[in-house]
LOFI-424323 format. One record per atom (N, C-alpha, C): y, z, x; residue in one letter. Coordinates in steps of 0.001 Angstrom, whole numbers, padded with zeros to 6 digits, always signed. Layout:
residues N
YZXA/...
//
This chain:
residues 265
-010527+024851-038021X/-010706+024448-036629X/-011490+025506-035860X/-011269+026734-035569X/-011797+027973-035609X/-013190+027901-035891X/-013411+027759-037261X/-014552+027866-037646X/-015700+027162-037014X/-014960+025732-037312X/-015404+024596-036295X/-016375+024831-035072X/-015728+025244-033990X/-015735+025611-032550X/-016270+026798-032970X/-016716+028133-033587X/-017832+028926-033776X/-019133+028685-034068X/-019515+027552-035058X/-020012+027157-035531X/-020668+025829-034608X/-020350+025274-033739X/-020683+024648-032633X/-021155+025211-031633X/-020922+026540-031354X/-021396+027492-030221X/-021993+028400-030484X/-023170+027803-031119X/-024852+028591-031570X/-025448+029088-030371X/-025987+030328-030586X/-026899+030821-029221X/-027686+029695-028674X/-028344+029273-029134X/-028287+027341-028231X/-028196+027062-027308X/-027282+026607-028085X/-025994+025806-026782X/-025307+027069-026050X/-024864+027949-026556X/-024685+029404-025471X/-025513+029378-023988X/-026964+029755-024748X/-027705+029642-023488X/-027912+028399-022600X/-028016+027256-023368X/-027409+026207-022339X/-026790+026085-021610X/-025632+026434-021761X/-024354+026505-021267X/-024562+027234-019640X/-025043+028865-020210X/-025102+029882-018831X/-026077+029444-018173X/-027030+028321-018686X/-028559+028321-018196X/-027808+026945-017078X/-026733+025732-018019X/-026513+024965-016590X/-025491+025820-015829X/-025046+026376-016377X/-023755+027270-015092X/-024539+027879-014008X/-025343+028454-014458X/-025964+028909-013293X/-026956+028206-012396X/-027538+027331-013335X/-028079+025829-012384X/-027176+025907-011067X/-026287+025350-011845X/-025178+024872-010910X/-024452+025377-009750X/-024657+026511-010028X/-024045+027553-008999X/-025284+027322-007789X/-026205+027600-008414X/-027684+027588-007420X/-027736+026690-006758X/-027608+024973-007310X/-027042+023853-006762X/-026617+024119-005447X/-025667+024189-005694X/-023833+024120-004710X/-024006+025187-003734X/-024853+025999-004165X/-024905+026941-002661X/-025751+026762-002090X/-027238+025942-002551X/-028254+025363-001726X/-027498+024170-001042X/-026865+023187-002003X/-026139+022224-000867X/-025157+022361+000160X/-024455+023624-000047X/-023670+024105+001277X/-024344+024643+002184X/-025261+025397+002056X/-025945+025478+003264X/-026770+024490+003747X/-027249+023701+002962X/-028270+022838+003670X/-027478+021613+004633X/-026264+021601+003619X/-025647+020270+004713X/-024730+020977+005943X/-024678+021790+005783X/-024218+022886+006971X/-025027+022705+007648X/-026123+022781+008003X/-027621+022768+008615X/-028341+021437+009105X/-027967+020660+008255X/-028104+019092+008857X/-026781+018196+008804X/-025779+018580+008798X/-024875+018165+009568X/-025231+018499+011024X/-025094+019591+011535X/-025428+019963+012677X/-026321+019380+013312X/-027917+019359+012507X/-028520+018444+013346X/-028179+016864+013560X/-027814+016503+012541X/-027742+015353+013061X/-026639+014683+014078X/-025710+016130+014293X/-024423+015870+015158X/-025146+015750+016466X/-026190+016607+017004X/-027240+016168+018017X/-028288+015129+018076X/-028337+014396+016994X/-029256+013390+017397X/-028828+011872+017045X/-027869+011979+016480X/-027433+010550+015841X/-025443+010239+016396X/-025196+009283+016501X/-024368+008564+016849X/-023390+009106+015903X/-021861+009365+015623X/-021146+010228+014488X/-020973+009312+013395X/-020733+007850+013620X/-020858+006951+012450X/-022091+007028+011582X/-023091+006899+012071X/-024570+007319+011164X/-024797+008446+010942X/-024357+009850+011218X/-023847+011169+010953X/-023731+011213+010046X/-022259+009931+009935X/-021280+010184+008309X/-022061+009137+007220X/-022675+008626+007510X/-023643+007414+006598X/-024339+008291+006105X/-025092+009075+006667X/-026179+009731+006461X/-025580+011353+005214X/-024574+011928+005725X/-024036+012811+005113X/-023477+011887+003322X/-022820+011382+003562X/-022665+010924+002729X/-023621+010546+001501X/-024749+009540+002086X/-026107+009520+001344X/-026431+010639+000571X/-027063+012139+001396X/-026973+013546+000815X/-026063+013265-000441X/-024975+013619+000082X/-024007+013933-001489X/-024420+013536-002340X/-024135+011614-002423X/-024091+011301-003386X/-025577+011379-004474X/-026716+011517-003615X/-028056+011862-004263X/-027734+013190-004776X/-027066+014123-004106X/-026927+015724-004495X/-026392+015401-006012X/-024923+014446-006242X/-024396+014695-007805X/-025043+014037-008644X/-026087+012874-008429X/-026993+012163-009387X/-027424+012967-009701X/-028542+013800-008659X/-029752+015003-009278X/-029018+016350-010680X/-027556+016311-009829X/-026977+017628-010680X/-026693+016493-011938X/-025799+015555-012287X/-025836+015026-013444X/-027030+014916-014347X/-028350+014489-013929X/-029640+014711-014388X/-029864+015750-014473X/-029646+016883-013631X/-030142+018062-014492X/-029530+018478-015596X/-027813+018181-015484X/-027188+019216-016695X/-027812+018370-017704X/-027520+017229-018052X/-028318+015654-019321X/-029598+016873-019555X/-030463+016699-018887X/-031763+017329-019380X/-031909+018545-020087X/-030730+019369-019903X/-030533+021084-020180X/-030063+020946-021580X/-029024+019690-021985X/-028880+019586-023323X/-029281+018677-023943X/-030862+018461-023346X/-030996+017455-024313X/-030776+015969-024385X/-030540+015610-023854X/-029870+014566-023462X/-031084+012686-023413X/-031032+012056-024400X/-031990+011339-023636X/-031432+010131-022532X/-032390+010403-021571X/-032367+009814-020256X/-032479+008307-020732X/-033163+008128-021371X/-033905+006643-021308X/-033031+006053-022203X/-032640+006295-023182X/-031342+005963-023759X/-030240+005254-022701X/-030133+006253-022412X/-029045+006118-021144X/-029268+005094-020083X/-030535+005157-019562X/-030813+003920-018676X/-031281+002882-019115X/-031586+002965-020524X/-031464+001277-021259X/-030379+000700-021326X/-029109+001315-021627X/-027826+001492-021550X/-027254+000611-019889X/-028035+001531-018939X/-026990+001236-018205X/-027848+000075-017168X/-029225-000427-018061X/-029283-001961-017646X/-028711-002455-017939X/-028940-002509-018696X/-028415-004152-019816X/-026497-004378-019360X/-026210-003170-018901X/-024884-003352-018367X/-025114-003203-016742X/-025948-003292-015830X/-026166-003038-014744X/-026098-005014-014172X/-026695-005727-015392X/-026906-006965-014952X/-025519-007392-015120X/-024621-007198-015793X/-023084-007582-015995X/-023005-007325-014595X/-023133-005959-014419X/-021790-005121-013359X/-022572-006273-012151X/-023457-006680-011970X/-024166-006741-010951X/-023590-008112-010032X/-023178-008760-011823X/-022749-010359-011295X/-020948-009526-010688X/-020336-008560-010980X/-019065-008565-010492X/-018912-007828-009563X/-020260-007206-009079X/-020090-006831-007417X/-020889-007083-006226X/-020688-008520-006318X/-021263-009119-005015X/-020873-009102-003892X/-019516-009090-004055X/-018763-008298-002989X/-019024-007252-002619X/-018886-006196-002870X/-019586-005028-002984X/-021143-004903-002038X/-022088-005997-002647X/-023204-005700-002417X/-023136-006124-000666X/-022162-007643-000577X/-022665-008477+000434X/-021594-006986+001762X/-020814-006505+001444X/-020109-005577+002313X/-021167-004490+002085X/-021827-003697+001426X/-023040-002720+001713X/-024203-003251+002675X/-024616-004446+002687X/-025556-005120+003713X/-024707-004994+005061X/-023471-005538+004882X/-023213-006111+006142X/-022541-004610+006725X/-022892-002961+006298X/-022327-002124+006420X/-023693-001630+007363X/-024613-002014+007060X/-025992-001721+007647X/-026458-002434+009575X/-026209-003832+009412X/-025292-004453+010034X/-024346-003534+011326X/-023347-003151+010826X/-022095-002599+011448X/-022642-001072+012176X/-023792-000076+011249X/-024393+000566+012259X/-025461+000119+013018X/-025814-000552+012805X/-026911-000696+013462X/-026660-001795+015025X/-025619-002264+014727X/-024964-003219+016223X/-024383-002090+017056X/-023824-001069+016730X/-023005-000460+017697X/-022349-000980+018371X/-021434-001662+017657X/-020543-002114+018276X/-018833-001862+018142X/-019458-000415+017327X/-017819-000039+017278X/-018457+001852+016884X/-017486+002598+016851X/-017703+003867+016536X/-016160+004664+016102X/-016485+005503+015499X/-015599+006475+015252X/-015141+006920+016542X/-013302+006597+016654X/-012603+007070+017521X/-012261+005860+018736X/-012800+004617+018186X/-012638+003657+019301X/-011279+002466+018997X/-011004+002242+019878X/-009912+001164+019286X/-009800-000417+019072X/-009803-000697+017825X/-010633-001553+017679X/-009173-002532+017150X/-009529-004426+017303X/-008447-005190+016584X/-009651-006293+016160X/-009533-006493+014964X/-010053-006876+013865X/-009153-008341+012450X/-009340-009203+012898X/-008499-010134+011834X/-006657-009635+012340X/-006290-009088+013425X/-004900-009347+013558X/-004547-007961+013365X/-005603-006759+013006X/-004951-005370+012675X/-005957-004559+013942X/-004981-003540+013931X/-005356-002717+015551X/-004942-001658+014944X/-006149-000528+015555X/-005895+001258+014918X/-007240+001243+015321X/-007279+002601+015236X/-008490+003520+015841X/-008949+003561+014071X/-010814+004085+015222X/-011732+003773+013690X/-011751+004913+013559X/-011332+005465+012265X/-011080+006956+011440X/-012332+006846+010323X/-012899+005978+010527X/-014433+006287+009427X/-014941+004802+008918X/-016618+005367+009064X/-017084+004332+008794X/-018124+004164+007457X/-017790+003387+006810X/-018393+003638+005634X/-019587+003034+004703X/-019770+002958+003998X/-020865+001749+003308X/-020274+000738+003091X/-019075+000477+002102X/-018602-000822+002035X/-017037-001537+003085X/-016661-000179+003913X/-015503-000581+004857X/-015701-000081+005939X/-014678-000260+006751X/-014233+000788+008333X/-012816+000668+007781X/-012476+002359+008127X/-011239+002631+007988X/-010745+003171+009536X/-009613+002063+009762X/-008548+002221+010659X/-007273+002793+010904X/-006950+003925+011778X/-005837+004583+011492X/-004699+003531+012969X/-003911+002882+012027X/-002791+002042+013224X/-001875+003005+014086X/-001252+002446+015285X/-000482+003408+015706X/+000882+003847+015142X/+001081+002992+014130X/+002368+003332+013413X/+001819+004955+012545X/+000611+004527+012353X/+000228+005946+011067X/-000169+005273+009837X/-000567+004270+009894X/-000838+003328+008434X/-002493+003729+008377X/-003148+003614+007389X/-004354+003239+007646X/-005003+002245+006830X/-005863+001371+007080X/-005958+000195+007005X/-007605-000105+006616X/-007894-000623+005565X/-009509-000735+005167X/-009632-001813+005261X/-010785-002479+006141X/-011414-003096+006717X/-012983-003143+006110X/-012855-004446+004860X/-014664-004768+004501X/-015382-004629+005579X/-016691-004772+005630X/-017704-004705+007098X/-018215-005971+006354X/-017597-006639+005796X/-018482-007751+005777X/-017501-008829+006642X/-016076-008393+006667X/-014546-009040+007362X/-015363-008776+009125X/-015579-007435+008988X/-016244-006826+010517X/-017148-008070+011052X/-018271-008630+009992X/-019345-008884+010685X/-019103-010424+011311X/-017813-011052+009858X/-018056-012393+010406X/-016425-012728+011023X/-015906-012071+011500X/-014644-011943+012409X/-015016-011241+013668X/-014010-012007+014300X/-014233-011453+016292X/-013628-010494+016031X/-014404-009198+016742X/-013975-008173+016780X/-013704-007814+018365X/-012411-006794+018358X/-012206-006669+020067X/-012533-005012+020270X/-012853-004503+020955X/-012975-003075+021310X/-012797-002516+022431X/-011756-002640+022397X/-010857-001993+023742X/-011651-000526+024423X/-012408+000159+023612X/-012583+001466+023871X/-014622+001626+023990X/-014773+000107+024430X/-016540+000288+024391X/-016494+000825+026044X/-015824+000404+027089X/-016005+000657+028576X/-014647+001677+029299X/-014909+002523+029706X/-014049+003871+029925X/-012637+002964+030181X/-012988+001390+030998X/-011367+001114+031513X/-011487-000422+031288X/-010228-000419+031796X/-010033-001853+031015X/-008622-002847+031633X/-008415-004297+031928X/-007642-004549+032952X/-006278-005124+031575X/-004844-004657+032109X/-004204-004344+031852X/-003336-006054+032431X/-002954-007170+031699X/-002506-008430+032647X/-000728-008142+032081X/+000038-008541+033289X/+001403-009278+032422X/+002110-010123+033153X/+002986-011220+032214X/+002984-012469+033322X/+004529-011827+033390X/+004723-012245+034698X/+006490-012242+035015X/+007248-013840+036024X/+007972-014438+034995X/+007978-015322+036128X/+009334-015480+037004X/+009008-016197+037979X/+010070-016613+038887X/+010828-018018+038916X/+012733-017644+039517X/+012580-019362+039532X/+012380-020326+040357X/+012610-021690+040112X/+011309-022391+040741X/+012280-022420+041884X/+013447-021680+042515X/+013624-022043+043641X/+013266-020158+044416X/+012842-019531+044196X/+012108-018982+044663X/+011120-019202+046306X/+010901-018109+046836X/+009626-018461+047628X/+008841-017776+047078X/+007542-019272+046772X/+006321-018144+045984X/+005737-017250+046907X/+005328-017576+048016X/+004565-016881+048876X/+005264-015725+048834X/+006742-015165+048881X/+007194-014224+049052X/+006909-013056+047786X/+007682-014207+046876X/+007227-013377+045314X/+005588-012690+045430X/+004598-013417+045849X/+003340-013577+045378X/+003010-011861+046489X/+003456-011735+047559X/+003402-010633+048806X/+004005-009353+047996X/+005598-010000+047453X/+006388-008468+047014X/+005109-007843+045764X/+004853-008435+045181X/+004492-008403+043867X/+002500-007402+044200X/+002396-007748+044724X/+001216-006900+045282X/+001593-005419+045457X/+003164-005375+045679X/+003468-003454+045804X/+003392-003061+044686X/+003485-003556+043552X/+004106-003053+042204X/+002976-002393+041878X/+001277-002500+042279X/+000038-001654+041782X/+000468+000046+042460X/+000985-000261+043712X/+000483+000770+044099X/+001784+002384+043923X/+002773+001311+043271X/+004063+002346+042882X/+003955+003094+041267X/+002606+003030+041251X/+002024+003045+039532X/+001274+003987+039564X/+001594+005476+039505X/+000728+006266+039470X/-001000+006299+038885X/-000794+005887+037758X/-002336+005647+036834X/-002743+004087+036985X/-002202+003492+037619X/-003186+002457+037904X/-004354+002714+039106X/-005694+002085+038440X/-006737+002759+039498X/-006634+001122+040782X/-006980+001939+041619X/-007326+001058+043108X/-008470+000465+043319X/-009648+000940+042279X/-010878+000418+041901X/-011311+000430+040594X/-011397-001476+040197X/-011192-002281+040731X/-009847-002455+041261X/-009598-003042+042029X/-008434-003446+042637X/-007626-004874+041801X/-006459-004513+042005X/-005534-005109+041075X/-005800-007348+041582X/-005798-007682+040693X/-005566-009602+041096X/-004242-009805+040500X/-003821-011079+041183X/-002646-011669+041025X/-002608-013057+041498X/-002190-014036+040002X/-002249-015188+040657X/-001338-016166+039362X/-001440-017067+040155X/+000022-017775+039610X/-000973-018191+038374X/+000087-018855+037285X/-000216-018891+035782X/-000063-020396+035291X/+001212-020488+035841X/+001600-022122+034899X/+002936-022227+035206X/+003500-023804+035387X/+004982-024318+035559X/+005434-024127+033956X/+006512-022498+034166X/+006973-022358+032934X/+008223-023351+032469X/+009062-023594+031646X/+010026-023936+031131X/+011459-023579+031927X/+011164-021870+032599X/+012142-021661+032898X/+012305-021463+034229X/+010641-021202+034749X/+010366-020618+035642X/+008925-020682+036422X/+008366-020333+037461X/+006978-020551+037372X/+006417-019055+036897X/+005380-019087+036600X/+004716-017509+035897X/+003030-017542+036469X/+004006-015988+036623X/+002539-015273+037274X/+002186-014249+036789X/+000526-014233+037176X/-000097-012982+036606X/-000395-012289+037365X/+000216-010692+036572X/-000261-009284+037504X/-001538-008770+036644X/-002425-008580+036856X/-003725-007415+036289X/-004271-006340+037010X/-003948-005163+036346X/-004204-003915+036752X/-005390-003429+036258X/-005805-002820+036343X/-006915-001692+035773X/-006464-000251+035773X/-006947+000244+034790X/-006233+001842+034104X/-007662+002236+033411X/-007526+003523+032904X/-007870+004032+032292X/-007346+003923+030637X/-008157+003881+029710X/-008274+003691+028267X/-007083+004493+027591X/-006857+005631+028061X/-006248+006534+027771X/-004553+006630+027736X/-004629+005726+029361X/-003292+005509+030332X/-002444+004197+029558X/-003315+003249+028275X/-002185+002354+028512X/-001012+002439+028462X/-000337+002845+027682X/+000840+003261+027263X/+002005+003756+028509X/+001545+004271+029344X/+002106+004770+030493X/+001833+004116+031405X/+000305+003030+031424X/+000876+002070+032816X/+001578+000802+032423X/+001809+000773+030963X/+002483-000801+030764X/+003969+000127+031210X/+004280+000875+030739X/+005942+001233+031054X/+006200+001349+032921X/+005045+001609+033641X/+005080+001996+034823X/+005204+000409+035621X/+004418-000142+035187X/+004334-001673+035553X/+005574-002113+035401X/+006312-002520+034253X/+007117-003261+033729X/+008399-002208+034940X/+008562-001222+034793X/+009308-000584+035451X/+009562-001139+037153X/+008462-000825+037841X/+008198-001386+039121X/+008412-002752+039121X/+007848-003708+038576X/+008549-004962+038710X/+009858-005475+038699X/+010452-004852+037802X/+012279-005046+037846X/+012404-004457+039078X/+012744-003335+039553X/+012999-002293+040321X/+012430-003110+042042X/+011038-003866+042018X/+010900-004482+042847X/+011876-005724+043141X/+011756-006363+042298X/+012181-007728+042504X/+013898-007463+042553X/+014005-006418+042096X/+015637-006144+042171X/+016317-006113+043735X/+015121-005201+044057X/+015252-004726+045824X/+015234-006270+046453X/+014277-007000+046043X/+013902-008030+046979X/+014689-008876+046844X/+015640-009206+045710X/+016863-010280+045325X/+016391-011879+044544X/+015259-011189+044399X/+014337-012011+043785X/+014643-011890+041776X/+014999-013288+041001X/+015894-012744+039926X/+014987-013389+038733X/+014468-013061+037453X/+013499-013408+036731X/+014154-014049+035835X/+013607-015408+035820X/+014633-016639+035264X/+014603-016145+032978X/+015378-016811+032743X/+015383-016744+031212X/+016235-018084+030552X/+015534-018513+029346X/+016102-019837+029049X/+017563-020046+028959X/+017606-020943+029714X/+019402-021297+029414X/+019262-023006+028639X/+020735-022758+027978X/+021300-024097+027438X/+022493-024575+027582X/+022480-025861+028875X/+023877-026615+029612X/+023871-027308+028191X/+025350-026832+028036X/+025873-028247+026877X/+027065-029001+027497X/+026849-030059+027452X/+027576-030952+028301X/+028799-031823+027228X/+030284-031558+027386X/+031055-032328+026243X/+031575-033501+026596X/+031413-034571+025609X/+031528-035493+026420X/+032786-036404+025593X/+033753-036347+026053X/+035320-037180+025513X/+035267-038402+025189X/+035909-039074+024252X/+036051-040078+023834X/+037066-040801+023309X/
//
């Protein structure tokens, strides 16, 4: 065995060996600096999703070239190899159409701008911020902490919502009353509830208007405007003030009931 493995490691292949090691080294420190260097630029001139398209591209050309070089250092024939990896390229080709039709429609997805890294996006029923965008997906981080891959080909031909394209955004929730109520009164109290809301903004100014003869109750809509940032703290601020209002006012928010009536015989 010994012998073997001596006898395999002829000055040769020795110098091969140090001749790709040190290739390689040369490699890897030209590509750390260089993508050090155009990362940067392109963090100034390009949008961060096409940033990472673009970085990415680099790489993966960077490990083709290094695989081709070490192949060449021993010898290696190329053409062999890429006769090889037609004749199996037309197989692979029929089993990733998927693949291909999500790489188009990834081209597509930058080029609409219609979503970016860091925005919050709901997509086919799933909601999370976009944590990266890629050639064949967008990856979504949910607020639970899940993260969630998203084809861009799902992107292109599904409504997409993006809560985070315009700094703010109006905030609705229905609360209803019962129908023996005075609306006019409800409709007056219900106008304080914007302004007991710290992060709700005053411009635009809040609307409110009745909704529909509910089941239990009639229902109305409050819509606020906030900041992108704020939802979370003006839905609790809202919901808060409305009880707290209508509590004061004696005004009582109906919920389904069921009269069962027994009847003797």
């Amino acid at each position: 065995m010994i012998e073997a493995i001596v006898a395999f490691f002829t000055p040769e292949i020795i110098a091969q060996i140090v001749t790709a090691i040190t290739g390689l080294v040369i490699f890897f420190v030209a590509y750390f600096v260089m993508t050090r260097l155009i990362k940067s630029l392109l963090s100034r001139k390009l949008k961060p999703q096409t940033a990472l398209i673009v970085m990415k591209g680099i790489r993966y050309t960077f490990f083709v070239l290094v695989v081709i070089y070490v192949l060449e250092i021993f010898n290696i024939n190329l053409s062999a190899l890429f006769g090889a990896a037609g004749i199996a390229g037309v197989a692979i080709g029929f089993a990733s159409q998927t693949s291909m039709s999500n790489i188009i429609s990834g081209f597509f997805v930058l080029t609409d701008h219609a979503l970016k890294v860091g925005d919050f996006i709901t997509v086919d029923e799933v909601s999370g911020t976009v944590a990266s965008v890629d050639m064949l997906s967008v990856k979504v981080k949910t607020p639970d902490g899940k993260m969630v891959r998203i084809p861009n080909e799902t992107i292109i031909n599904t409504k997409l919502q993006n809560v985070s394209s315009y700094p703010t955004r109006r905030f609705d929730v229905v609360v209803s009353v019962a129908y023996e109520t005075d609306l006019r009164k409800a409709l007056e109290i219900l106008k304080t509830v914007p302004g007991k809301c710290p992060q709700v903004l005053a411009d635009p100014e809040p609307v409110i208007f009745c909704t529909s003869f509910g089941a239990s109750g009639i229902d109305i809509t409050l819509g606020v405007w906030l900041n992108n940032s704020d939802l979370v703290a003006v839905r609790n601020q809202v919901f808060v003030a409305i009880k707290e209002t209508f509590d004061e006012a004696g005004i009582s928010i109906p919920f389904p009931q069921l009269d069962v009536h027994m009847v003797s015989q």
